[in-house]
C-alpha positions in Angstrom: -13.2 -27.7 12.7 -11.0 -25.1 10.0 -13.8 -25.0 7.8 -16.6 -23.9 10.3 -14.5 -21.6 11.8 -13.5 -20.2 8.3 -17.4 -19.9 7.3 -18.0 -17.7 10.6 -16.0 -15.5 10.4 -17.1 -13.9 6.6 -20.5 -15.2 7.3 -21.9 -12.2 8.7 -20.6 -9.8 5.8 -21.3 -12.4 3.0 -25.1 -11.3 4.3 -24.4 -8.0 4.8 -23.0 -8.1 0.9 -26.1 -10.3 -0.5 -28.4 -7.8 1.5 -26.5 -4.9 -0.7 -25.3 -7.6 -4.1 -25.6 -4.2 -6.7 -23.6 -1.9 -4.6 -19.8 -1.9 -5.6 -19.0 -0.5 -2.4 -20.3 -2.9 -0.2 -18.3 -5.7 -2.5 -15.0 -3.2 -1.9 -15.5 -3.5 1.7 -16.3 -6.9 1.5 -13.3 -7.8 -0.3 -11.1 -5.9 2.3 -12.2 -7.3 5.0 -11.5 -10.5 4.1 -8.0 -9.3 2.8 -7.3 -8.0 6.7 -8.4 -11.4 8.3 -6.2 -13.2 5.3 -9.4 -15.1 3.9 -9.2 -14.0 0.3 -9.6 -17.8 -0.6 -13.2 -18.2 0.7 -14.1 -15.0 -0.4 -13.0 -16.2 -3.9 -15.0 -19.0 -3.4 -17.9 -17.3 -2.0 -18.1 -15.5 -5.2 -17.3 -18.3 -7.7 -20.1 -20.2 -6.2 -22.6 -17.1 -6.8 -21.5 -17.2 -10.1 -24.0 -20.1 -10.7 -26.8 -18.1 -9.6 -28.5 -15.9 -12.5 -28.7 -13.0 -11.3 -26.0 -12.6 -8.8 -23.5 -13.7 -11.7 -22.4 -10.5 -12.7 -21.3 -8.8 -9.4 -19.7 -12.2 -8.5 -17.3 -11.6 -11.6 -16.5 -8.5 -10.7 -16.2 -9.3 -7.3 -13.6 -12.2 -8.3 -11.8 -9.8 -10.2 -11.6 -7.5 -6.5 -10.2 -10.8 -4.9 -7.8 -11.3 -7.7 -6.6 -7.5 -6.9 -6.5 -7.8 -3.3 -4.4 -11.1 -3.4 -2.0 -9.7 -6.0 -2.0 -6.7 -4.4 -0.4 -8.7 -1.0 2.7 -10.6 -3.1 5.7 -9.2 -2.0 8.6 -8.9 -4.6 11.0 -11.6 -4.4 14.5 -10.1 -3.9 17.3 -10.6 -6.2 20.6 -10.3 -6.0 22.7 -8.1 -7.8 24.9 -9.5 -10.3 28.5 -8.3 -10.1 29.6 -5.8 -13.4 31.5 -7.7 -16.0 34.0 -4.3 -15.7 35.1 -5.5 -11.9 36.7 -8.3 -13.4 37.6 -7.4 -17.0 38.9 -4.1 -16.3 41.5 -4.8 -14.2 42.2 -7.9 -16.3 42.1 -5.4 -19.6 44.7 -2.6 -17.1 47.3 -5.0 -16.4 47.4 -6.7 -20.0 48.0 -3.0 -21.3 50.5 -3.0 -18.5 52.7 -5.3 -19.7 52.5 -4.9 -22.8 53.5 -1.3 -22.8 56.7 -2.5 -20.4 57.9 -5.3 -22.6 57.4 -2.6 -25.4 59.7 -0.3 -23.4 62.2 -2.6 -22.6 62.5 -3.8 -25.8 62.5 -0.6 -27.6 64.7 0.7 -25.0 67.2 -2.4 -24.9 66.7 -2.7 -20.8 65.4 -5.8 -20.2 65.5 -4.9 -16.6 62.1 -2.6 -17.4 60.5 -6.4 -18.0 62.1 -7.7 -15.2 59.8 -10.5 -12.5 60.0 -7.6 -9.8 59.1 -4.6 -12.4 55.7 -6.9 -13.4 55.1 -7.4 -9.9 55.1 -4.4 -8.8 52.7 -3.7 -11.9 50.1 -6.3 -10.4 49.8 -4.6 -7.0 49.6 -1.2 -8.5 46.7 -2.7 -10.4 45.0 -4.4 -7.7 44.7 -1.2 -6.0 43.1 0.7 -8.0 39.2 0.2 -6.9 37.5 -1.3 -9.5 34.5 -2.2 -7.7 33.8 1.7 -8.1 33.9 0.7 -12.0 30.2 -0.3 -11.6 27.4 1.4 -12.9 25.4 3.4 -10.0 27.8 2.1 -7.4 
């Protein structure tokens, strides 16, 4: 049942087209038509099987090459996600590593350990997750 519907409803301008074969507009509207009522796969094989015919073999290449156009012209991008920036995790990761290292440097150089005390460092790792990193990344 698929099928003879499918071959009514192009029949009519598959004439029309023949009736008009060296005309590259009549192929264009041919080819769009069948684009609008999502039948680019029988027009495609409309046109392979006129390839077999002498003389209608070069319009049906072209017109192939229309169907081609038509269908890739109906794909839709697929989406993608966005990938995080490496710089949302490493730069707060690089921040509080310079962090800690400059305190243990003070307290050390300073002789007060309290500088490098559990509470000093913690107080370091909120700092640095408040900073907004997320900002870091490129266009965001």
């Amino acid at each position: 049942m698929g099928a003879a519907l499918d071959d009514d409803s192009l029949e009519a301008p598959w004439q029309e087209l023949r009736a008009h074969w060296d005309d590259p507009a009549a192929h264009r509207r041919f080819v769009n038509r069948a684009a609008l009522e999502d039948r680019l796969p029988e027009a495609g094989r409309r046109y392979r099987e006129a390839r077999g015919e002498k003389d209608l073999a070069p319009r049906a290449a072209e017109g192939l090459d229309l169907v081609l156009g038509a269908a890739l012209a109906k794909l839709k991008p697929t989406p993608r996600e966005e990938k995080p920036s490496v710089l949302v995790w490493v730069a707060p990761l690089a921040a509080l590593a310079a962090l800690f290292t400059a305190t243990t440097a003070a307290a050390q150089l300073l002789h007060r350990p309290s500088l490098a005390s559990p509470s000093v460092l913690a107080v370091e790792v909120a700092l640095v997750a408040l900073v907004p990193w997320s900002r870091l990344r490129g266009g965001a």
